[in-house]
C-alpha positions in Angstrom: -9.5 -48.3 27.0 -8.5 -48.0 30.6 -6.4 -44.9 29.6 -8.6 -43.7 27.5 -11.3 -43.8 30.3 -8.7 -41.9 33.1 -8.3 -39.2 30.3 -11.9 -38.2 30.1 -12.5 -38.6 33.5 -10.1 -36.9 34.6 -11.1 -34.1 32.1 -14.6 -34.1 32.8 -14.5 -33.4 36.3 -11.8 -30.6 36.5 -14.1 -28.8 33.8 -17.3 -29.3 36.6 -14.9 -28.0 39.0 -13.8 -25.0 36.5 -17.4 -24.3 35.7 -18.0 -24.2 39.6 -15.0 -21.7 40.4 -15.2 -19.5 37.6 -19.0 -18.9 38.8 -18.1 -18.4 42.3 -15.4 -16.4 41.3 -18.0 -14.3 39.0 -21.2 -13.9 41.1 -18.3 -12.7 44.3 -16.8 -10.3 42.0 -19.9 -9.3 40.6 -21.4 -8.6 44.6 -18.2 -6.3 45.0 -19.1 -4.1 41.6 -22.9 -4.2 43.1 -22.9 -3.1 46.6 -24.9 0.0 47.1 -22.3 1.1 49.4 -19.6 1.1 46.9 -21.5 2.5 44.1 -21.1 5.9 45.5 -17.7 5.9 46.5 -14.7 5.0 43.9 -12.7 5.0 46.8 -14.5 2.9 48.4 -15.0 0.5 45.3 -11.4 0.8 44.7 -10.3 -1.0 48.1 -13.5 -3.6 48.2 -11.5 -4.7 44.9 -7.9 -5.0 46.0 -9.7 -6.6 49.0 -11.1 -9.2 46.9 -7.9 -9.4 44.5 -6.3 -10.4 47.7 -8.8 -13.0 48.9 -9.1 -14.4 45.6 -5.3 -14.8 45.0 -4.8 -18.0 47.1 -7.6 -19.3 45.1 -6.2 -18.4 41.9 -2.9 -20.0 42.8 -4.7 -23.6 43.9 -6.1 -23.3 40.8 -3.3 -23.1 38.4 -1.5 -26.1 40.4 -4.8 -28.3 40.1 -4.6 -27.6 36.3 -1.5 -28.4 35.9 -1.9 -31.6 37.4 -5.1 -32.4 35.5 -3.7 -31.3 32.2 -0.4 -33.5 32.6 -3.0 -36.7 33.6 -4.9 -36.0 30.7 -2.4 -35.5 27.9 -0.3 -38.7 29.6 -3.3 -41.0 29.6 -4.4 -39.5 26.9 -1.5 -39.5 24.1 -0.5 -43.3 25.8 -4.4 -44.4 25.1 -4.1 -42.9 21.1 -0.3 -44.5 20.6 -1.6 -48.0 21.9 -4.4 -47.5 19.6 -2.2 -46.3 16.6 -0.2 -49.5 17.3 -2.7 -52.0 17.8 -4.4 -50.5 14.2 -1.0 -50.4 12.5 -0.5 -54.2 14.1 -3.7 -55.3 12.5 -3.3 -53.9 8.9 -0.1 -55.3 8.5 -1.0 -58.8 9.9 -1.6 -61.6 6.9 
């Protein structure tokens, strides 16, 4: 059950923190498009976005090592919680 438990846990909070990135992420991107000044200038909209590509990249790159942590804690606890499970069921319907 402990397993079990880290698993969703674990889950459960990297998927609030997702949720919370990909909407900063979003709503910074979406202030980029959005600025009056760069509305009439592609040139100008153009470098505000390889501006942000560049500011975000750092943040992209946390990202993908936090995941990879989080999913290898999750499908660890979680396949060890379902195979202790398995064996304790498979224990019990063989028992006399």
């Amino acid at each position: 059950a402990l397993l079990m438990l880290i698993s969703v846990v674990v889950f459960v909070v990297f998927e609030i923190y997702k949720a919370f990135y990909s909407s900063r992420t979003l709503l910074r991107f979406s202030d980029v498009l959005n600025k009056p000044e760069n509305r009439g200038s592609l040139e100008k909209l153009v470098s505000e976005i390889e501006r942000y590509n560049s500011d975000e990249r750092g943040s992209t790159i946390r990202f993908g090592r936090i995941w990879r942590v989080v999913f290898g804690v999750t499908v660890l606890t979680g396949l060890s919680a379902a195979a202790i499970l398995g064996w304790a069921l498979g224990r019990s319907l063989l028992a006399p």
